[in-house]
C-alpha positions as CSV (number, residue, x, y, z in Angstrom):
1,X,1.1,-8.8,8.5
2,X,-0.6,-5.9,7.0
3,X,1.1,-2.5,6.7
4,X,-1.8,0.6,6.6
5,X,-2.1,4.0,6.3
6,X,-5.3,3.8,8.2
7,X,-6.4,5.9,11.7
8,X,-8.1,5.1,14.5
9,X,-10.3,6.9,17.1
10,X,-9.5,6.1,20.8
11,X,-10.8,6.8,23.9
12,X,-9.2,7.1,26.8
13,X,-10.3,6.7,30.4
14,X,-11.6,10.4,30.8
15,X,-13.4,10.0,27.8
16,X,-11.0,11.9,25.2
17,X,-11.3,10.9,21.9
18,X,-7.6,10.2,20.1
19,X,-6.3,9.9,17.3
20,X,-3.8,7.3,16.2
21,X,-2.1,6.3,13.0
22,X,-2.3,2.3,12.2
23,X,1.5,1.4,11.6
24,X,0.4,-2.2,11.6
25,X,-1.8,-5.2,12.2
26,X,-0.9,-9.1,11.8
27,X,-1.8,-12.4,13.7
28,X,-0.3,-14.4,16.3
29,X,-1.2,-18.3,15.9
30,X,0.6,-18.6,19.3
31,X,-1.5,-16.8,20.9
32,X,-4.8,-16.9,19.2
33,X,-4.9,-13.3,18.9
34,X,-4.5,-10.1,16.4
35,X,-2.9,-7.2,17.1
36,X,-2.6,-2.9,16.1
37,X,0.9,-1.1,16.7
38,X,-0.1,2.6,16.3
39,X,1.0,6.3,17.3
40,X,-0.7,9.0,19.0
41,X,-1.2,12.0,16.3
42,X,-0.4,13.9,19.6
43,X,2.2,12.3,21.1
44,X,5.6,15.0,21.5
45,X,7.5,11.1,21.8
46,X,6.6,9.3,19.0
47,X,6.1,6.4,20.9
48,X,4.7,3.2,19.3
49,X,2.0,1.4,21.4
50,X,0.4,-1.7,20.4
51,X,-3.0,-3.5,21.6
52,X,-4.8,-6.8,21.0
53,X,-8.0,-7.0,18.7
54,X,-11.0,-8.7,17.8
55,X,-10.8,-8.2,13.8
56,X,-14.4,-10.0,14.0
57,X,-15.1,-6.7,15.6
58,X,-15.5,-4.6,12.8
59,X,-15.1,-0.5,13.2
60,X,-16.6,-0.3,16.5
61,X,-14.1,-2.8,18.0
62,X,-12.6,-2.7,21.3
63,X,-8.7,-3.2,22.1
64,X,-7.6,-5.2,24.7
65,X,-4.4,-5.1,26.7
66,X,-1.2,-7.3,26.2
67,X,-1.0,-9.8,29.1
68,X,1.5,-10.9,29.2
69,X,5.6,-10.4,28.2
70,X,5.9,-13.2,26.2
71,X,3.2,-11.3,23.9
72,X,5.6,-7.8,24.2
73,X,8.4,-10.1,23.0
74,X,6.2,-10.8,20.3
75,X,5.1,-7.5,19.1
76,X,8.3,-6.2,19.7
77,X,10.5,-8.3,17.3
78,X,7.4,-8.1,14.4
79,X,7.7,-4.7,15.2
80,X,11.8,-4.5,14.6
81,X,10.7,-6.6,11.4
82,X,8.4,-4.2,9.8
83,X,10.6,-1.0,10.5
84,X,13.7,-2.6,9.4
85,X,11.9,-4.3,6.2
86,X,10.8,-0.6,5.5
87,X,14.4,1.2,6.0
88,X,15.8,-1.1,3.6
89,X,13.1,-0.4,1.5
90,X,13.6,3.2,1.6
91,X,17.3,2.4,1.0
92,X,16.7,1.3,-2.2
């Protein structure tokens, strides 16, 4: 897992560019994959959204969509993970 400071441009499917902040990245040997958990710079909810990548990709990479809910379960408790590893760090 890999915790970044990074953005990333988006595009959406009228062709808006957005801008999201990388929260974090890691790999899933169970399902052969990598993935991104990011926010919108614009978003009023502060919503965390998450994507598949090809980290073979480089800068002009693509993301895919999470299939399935088995992968959601996934991101979801690495994402609990991270943000409680970081409260306690901020605790200290």
């Amino acid at each position: 897992m890999t915790d970044l400071q990074d953005t990333i441009i988006l595009t959406d499917e009228l062709g808006n560019e957005l801008t999201a902040r990388i929260i974090l990245t890691f790999e899933s040997e169970e399902f052969n994959k990598s993935y991104v958990v990011y926010k919108l710079d614009d978003d009023d909810n502060d919503e965390f959204h998450a994507a598949s990548f090809d980290p073979e990709d480089g800068d002009e990479g693509s993301l895919g969509q999470i299939e399935t809910d088995a992968e959601w379960d996934l991101v979801e408790e690495v994402l609990e993970n991270f943000l409680d590893e970081a409260e306690e760090k901020e605790e200290k």
